[in-house]
C-alpha positions in Angstrom: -13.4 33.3 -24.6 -13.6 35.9 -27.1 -16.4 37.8 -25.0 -14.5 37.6 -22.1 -10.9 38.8 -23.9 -13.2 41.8 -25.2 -14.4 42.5 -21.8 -10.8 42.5 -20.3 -9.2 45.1 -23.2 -12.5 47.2 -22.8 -12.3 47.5 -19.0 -8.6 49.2 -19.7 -10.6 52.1 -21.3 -11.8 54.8 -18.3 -15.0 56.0 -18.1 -15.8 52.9 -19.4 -17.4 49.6 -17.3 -19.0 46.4 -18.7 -21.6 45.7 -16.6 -22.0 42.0 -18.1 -20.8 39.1 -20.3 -23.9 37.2 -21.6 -23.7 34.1 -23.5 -27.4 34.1 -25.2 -30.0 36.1 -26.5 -32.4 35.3 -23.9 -29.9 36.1 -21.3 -29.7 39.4 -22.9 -33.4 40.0 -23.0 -34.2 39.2 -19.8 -31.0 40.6 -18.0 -30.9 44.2 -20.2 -33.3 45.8 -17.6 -31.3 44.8 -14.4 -28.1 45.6 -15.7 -29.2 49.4 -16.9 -26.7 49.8 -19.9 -26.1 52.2 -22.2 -25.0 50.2 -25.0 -25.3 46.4 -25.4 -22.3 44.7 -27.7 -24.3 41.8 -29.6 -23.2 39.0 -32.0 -25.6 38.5 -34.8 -24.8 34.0 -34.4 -26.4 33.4 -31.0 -27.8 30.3 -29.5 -31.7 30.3 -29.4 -32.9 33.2 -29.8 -30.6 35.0 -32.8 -29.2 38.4 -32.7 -31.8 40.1 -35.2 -34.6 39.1 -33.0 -32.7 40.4 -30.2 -32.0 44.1 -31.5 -36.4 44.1 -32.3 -37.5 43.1 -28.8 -34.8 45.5 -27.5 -35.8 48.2 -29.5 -39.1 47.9 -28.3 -38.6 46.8 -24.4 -35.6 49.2 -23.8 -35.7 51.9 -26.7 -33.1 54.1 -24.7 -30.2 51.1 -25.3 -28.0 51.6 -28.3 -27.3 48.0 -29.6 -23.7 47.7 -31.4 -23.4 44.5 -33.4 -19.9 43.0 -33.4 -19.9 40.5 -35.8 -17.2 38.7 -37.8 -19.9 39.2 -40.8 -18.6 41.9 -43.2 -20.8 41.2 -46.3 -23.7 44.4 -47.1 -26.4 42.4 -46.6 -25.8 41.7 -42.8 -24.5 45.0 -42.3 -28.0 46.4 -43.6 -30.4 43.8 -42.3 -29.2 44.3 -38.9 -29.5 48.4 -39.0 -33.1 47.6 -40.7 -34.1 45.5 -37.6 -32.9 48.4 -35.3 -29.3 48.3 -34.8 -27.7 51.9 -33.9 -24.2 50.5 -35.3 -22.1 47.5 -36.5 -19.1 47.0 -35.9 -16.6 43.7 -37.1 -14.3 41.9 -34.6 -11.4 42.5 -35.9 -11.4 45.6 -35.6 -8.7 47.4 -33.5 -10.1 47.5 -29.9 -9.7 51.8 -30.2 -12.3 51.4 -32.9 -14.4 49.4 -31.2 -14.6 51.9 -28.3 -15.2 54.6 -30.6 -18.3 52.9 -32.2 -19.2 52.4 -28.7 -18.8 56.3 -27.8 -20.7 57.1 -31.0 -23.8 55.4 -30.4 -24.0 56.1 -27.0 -23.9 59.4 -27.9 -27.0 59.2 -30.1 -24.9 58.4 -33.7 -25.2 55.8 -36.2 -21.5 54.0 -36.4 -20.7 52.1 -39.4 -17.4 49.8 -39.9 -15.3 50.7 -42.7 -16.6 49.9 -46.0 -20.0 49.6 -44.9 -21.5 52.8 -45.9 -22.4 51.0 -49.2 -24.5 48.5 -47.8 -26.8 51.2 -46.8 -27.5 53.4 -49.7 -31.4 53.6 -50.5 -33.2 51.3 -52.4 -33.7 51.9 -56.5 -37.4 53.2 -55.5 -35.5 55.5 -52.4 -38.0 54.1 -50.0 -36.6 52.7 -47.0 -37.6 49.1 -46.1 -39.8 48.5 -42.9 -38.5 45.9 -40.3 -41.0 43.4 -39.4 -41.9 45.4 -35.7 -42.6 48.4 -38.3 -45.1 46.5 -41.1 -47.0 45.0 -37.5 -47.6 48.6 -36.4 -48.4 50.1 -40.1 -51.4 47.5 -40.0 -52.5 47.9 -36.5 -52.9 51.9 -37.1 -54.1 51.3 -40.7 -57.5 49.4 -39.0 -57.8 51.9 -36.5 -56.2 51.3 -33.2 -54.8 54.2 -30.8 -50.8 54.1 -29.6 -52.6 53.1 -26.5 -54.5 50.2 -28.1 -51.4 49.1 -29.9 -48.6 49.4 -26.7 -51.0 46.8 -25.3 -51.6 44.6 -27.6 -48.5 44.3 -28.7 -46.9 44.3 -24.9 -44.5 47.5 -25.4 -44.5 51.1 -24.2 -46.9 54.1 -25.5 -43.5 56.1 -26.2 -42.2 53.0 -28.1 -45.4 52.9 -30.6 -45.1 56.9 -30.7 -41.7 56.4 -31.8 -42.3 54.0 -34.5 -45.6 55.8 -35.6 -42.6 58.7 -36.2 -40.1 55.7 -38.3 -43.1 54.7 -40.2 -44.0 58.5 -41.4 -40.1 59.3 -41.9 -39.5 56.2 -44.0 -42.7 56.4 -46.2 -42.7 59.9 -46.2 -46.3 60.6 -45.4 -47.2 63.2 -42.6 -50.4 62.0 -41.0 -52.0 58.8 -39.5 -55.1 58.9 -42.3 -52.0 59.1 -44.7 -50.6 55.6 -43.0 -54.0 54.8 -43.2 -54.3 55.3 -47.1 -50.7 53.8 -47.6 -51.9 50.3 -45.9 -54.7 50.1 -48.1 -52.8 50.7 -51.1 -50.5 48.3 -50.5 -52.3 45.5 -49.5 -51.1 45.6 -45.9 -54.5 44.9 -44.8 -55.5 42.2 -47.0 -55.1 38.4 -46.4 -54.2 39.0 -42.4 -57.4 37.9 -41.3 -57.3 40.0 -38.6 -60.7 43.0 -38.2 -61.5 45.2 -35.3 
């Protein structure tokens, strides 16, 4: 019901169509690709499959989609995990439906669109070192032992552009300008110990 009242104040907007209503992450993931959005609109409480694990598999099957979470969640911590794990913006549900479309308009555009009072949530750690979502740590240690974008984007069932891209996230957020420099990070940080895992 909510979805669906969303969809019916959105579709007043012009310029503007909803292309779907999708009750599950799955249904997300394995409609995003026929439907060809711009922007999906995704709760962080879904059933199966939850809304974080969503915005990674996106981010690495359909890196041109700018995911929006609308949520009802307005504490910090959900507000910056779900930007960590690849979120362009997050928006709350109460929010007046001009807002909404505005955080819609801002991410499509290539922005980052934060609800009000939210800003907080995201200031950088103590150390100023921006965490590494889970997607980002997998890649750090597949580079660290060796392997080419190439080697990666198959192993890990995802685009050469998408591991270029997060080879870029991983350089930007650990400030470090070269892959033996990644290479040198892993190992000092015991990213490649204990994973059992050797070329």
């Amino acid at each position: 019901m909510v979805a669906e009242g969303i969809r019916a104040l959105l579709e007043t907007y012009d310029g503007l169509d909803v292309v779907g209503v999708l009750r599950d992450g799955q249904s997300v993931l394995d409609q995003c690709s026929v439907l060809a959005p711009d922007v999906v609109l995704l709760d962080l409480n879904m059933p199966g499959i939850n809304g974080l694990q969503v915005i990674e598999i996106l981010r690495d099957r359909e890196p041109d989609v700018a995911v929006l979470v609308l949520s009802m969640h307005d504490a910090p911590e959900y507000v910056a995990t779900a930007m960590r794990h690849g979120a362009a913006g997050y928006c709350l549900k109460d929010q007046p439906t001009d807002e909404i479309r505005r955080a819609i308009d801002t991410v499509m555009s290539g922005g980052r669109y934060l609800c009000p009072g939210a800003e907080e949530a995201l200031e950088p750690s103590l150390d100023g070192s921006e965490p590494l979502t889970s997607r980002e740590q997998t890649i750090l240690l597949l580079l660290a032992q060796g392997r080419s974008n190439k080697e990666v984007a198959h192993e890990l069932d995802i685009s050469v552009r998408t591991v270029e891209t997060h080879r870029k996230n991983l350089k930007r957020k650990l400030g470090i300008s070269s892959t033996a420099g990644l290479t040198r990070y892993a190992l000092e940080h015991g990213v490649l110990q204990g994973t059992g895992l050797t070329r």
